[in-house]
N, C-alpha and C positions, 0 to 999 in steps of 0.2 A: 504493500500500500504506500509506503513512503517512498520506496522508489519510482511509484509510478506519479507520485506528488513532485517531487524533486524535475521530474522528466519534461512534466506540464508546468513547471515553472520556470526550465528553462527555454523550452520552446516558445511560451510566451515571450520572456525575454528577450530571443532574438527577433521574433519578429514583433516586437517594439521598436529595437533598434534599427529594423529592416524599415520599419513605414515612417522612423523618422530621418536616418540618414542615408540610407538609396536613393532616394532626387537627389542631396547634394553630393553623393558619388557618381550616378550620372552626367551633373553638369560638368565636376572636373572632367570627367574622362573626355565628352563630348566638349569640351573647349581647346583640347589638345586635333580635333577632327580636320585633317584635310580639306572635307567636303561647307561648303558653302552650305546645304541644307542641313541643317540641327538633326535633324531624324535620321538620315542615312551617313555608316560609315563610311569616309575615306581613305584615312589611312593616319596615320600620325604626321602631327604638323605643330607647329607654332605660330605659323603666317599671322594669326587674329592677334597672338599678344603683340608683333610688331605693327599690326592694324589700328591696335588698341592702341600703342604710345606715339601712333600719327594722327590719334583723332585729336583735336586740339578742345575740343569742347568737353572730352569725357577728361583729360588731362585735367582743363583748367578745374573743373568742377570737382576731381579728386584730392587737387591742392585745396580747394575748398572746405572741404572737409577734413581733410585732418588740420587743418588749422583752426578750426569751428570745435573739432574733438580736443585739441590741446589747448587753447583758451578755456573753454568752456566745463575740462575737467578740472583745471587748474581754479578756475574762481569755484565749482564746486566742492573742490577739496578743499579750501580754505574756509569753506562756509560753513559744511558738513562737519570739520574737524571742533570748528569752533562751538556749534550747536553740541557737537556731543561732549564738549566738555563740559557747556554750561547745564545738561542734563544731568553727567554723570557727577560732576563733584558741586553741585552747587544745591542741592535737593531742594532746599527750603528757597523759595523765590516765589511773589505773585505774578499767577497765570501758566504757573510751571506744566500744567496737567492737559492746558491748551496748546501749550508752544510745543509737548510731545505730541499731541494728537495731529497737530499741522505738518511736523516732517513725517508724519507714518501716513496721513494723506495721501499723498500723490503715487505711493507707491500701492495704491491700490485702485487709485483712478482711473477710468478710462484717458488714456491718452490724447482720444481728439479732445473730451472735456478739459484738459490740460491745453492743446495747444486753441482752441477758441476761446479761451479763457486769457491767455497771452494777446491772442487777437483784438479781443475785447478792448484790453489795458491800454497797448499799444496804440490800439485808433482814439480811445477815450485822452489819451495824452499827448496823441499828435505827434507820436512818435515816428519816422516813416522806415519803414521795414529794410530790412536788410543783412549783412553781415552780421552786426550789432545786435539784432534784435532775434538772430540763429543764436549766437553764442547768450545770450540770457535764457531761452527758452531752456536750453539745454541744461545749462549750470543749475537753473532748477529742478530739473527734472533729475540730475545726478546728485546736487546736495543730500539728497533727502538717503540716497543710499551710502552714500560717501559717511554718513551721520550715524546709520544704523551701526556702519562696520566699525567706526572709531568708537562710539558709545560702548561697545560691546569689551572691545580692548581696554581703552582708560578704564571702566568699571573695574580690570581683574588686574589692574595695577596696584601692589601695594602700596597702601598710603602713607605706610611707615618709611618709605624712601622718600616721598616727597616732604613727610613732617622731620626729618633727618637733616634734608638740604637746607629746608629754611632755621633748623634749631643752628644750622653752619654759618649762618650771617644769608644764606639766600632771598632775594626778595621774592613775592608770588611769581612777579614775570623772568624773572632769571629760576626758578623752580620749574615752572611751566615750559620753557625753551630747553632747557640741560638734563631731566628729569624726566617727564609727561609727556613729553613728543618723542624721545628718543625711546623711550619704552612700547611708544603706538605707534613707531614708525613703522613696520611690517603691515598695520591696518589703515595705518595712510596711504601705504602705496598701494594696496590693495585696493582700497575705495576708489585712488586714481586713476588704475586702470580699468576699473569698471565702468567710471564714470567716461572716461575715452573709447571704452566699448559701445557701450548704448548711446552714445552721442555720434558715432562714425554708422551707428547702423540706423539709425534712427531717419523714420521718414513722414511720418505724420505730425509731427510739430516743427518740424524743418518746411514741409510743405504750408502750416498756417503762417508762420514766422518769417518767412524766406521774402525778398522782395528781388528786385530787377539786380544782376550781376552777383547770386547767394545763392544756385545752384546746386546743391547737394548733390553728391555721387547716388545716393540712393534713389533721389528724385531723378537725376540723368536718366539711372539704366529705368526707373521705370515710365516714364516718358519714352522712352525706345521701344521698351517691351510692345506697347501701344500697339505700337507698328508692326509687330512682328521679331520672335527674337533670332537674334544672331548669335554664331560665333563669337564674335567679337564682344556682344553684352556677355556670353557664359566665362570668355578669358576675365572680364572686369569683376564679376561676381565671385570668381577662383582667388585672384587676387585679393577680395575685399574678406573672402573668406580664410585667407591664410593671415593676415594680419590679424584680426579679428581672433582666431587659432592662438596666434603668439601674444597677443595681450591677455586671455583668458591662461594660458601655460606660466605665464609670469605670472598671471593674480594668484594662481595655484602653487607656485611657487613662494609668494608671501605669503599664503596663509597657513601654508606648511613651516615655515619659516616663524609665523605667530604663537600656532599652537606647541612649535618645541619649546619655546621661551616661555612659555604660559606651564609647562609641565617642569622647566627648571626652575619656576617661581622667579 
């Protein structure tokens, strides 16, 4: 019985992972295709990746975005980091019960309700869309997990290092800087590359956000798709997928890097 339990549980298994990652083993494979038609093989080629780095528009629009994902993580990490301090060590504050309900928010929000809700702000302020108004959507929408992951950290910091520093002449912000951040930097870099992950893939608040010359690669290829997809969109999807691959390998790598320090105390 149990082995016939064990058997049906890994069969499920695999084809879990069959129905969720065979389309994007298809696409790799089918972007490496000789053949112009998507559907029939050719033979092995690259032609579409040197297609790819001739289109000028899919270029410019990738420089787009990673610079929208490295802004945009960057002020999230700084925001998220701060919020979870003032969560984790400051318990007793008015409105405290509100200000965690508001970063746990958005991380369960529907996303367009996040990006017409920017929309909203933006026109209500007269703001006019663009570059600027990409890298704010975003940074909100990464705080909020950038917050979760540092909260989690500072909490299982001893506080007897940080009451050590200051009995040493340390002041709060020379505590805070030599102490508290270097003990959650493994959950800092973490949240940054999360936050540079879901800002590089991200396409429904880039799409409300985005105004004339703020093009996202995600909007590109799916703007393209439209029309019919190509090669040459499956090479840019491989591409966006292996970067994407190695910021997720790194964030796995800090947090494996968190939990040993948290198990040497």
């Amino acid at each position: 019985m149990w082995r016939g339990t064990g058997a049906f549980r890994l069969t499920s298994l695999l084809f879990g992972f069959a129905f969720l990652y065979a389309p994007i083993v298809v696409l790799v494979v089918y972007s490496f295709n000789a053949s112009r038609l998507v559907t029939v093989w050719g033979g092995f080629s690259t032609r579409w990746y040197s297609a790819l780095f001739a289109d000028a528009q899919i270029v410019s629009s990738a420089w787009i975005s990673l610079r929208v994902a490295f802004l945009s993580a960057l002020i999230a990490t700084v925001l998220g980091a701060c919020a979870a301090v003032a969560l984790a060590r400051f318990e007793r504050f008015s409105g405290r019960g509100l200000f965690a309900a508001m970063i746990m928010a958005p991380l369960v929000m529907p996303e367009v309700i996040t990006g017409l809700s920017l929309l909203l702000l933006f026109v209500a302020l007269d703001i006019p869309r663009g570059l600027g108004t990409v890298i704010l959507g975003h940074a909100t929408m990464g705080m909020c997990f950038v917050a979760v992951l540092v909260r989690e950290r500072v909490e299982g910091v001893d506080r007897a290092l940080e009451e050590a520093a200051m009995d040493l002449g340390a002041s709060p912000a020379q505590t805070l800087l030599r102490v508290t951040v270097p003990l959650a930097a493994p959950a800092i870099i973490s949240g940054y590359l999360l936050a540079f992950t879901l800002s590089l893939d991200d396409f429904v608040i880039a799409s409300f956000t985005s105004g004339p010359g703020s093009t996202t690669l995600p909007m590109r290829i799916f703007s393209a798709v439209r029309l019919g997809v190509s090669p040459e969109i499956n090479a840019a999807a491989t591409l966006l997928i292996g970067v994407v691959a190695l910021c997720l390998a790194l964030y796995g790598a800090a947090h494996v890097l968190m939990q040993e320090r948290t198990k040497k105390g």
